[in-house]
LUMVODREN-188063 format. One line per field, with one value per residue: x, y, z of N, C-alpha, C in turn. Coordinates in steps of 0.1 Angstrom, whole numbers, plus 5000, padded with zeros to 4 digits. Atoms other than C-alpha are relative to their C-alpha. Layout:
REM LUMVODREN-188063
n_east = (X; ...)
n_north = (Y; ...)
n_up = (Z; ...)
ca_east = (X; ...)
ca_north = (Y; ...)
ca_up = (Z; ...)
c_east = (X; ...)
c_north = (Y; ...)
c_up = (Z; ...)
This chain:
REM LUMVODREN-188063
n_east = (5002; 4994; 4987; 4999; 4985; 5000; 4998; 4986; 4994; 4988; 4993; 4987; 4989; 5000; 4988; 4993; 5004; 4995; 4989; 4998; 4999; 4990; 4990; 5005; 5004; 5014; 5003; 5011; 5017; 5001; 5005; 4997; 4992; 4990; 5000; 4997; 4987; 4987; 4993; 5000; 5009; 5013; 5011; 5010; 4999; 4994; 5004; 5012; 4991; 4999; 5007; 4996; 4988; 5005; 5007; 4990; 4998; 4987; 5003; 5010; 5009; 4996; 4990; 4988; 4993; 5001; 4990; 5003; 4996; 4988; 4993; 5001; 4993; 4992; 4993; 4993; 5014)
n_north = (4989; 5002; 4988; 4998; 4996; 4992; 5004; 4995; 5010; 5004; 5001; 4997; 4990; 4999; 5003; 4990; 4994; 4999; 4995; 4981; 4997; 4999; 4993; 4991; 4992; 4999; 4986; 4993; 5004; 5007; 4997; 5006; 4997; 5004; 5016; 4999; 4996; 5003; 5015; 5002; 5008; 4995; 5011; 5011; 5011; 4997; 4996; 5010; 5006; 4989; 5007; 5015; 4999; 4997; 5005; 5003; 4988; 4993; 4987; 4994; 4993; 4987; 5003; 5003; 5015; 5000; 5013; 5010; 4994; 5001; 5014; 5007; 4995; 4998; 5012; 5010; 5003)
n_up = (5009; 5014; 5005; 5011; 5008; 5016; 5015; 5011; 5007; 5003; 4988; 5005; 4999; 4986; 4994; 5002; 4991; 4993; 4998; 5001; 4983; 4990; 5006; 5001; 4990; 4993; 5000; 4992; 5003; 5010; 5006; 5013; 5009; 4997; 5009; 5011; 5002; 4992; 5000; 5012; 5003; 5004; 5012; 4990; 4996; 4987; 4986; 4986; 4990; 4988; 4992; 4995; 4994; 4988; 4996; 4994; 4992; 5003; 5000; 4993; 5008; 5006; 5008; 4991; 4993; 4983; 4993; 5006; 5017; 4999; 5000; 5016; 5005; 4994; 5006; 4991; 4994)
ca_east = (1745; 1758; 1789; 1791; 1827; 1836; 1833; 1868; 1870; 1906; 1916; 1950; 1958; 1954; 1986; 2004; 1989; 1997; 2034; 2034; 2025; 2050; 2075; 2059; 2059; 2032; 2009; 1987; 1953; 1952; 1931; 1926; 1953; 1980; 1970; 1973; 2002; 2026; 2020; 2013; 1978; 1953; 1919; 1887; 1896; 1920; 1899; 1874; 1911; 1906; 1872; 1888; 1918; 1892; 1873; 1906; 1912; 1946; 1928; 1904; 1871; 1889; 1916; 1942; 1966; 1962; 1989; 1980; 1991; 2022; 2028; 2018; 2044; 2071; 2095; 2105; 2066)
ca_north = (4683; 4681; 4706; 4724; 4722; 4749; 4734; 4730; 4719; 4717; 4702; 4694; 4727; 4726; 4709; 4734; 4758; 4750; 4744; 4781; 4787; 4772; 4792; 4822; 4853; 4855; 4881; 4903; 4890; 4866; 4876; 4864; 4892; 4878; 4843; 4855; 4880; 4865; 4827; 4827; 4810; 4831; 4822; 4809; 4779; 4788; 4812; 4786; 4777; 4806; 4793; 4760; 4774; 4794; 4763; 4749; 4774; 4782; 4817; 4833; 4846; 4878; 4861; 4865; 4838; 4822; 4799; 4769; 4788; 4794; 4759; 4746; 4768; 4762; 4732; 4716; 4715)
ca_up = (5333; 5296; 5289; 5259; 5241; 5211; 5179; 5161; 5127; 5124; 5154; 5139; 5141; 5181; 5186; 5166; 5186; 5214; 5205; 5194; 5233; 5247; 5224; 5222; 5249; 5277; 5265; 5287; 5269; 5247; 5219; 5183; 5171; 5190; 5178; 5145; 5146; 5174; 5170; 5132; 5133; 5115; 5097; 5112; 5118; 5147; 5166; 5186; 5202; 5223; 5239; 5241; 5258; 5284; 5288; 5296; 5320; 5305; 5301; 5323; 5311; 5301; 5282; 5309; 5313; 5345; 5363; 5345; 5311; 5328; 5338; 5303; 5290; 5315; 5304; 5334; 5346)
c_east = (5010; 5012; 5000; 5013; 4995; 5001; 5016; 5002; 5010; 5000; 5014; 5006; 5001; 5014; 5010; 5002; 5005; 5017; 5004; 4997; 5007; 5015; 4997; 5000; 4988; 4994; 4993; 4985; 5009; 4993; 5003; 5014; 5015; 5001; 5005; 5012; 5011; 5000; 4995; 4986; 4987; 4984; 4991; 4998; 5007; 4998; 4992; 5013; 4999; 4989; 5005; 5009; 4991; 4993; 5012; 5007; 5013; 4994; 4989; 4986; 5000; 5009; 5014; 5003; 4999; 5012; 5002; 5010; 5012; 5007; 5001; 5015; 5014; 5007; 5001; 4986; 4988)
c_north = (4999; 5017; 5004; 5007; 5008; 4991; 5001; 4990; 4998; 4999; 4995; 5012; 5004; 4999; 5007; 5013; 5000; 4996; 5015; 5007; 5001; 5010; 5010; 5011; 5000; 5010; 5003; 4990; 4990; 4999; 4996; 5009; 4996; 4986; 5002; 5009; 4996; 4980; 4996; 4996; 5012; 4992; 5000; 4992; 4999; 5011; 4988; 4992; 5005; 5000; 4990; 5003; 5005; 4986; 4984; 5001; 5001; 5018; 5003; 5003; 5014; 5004; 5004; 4991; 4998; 4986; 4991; 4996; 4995; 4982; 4995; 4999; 4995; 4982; 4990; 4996; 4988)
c_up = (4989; 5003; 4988; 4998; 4987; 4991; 4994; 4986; 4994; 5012; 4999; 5008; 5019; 5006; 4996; 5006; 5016; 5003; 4999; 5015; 5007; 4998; 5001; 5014; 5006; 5000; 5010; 5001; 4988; 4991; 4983; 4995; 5004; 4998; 4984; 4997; 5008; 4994; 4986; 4995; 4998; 4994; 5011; 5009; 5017; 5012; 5011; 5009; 5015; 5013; 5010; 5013; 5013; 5005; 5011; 5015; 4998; 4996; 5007; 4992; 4989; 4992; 5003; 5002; 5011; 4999; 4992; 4988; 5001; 5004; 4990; 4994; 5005; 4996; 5008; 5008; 4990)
């Protein structure tokens, strides 16, 4: 069965993104306004991260970080 990935057409800005993760506080939810007010990345372009990131499972369905996140994030992991 085929998978369907989000669309991104900046994928550039993904890896920026997810540096801003590892620097950035663990919010609650992870929602476009804390993409755009905590880790800088506004615009269009850098919502479909947020899919990506569930389809990742660095966020749940409900845009809670799960474990994963926290490992991402965590330096020594």
């Amino acid at each position: 069965m085929a998978t369907k990935l989000p669309y991104m057409a900046s994928y550039g800005l993904l890896s920026k993104i997810l540096e801003s993760v590892q620097n950035a506080r663990r919010p609650d939810r992870f929602t476009g306004d804390f993409l755009a007010t905590k880790l800088g990345h506004s615009g269009g372009s850098a919502r479909p991260v947020i899919p990506l990131l569930k389809r990742m499972r660095f966020l749940g369905s409900d845009g809670v970080p799960t474990t994963l996140y926290d490992q991402f994030r965590n330096q020594a992991t």
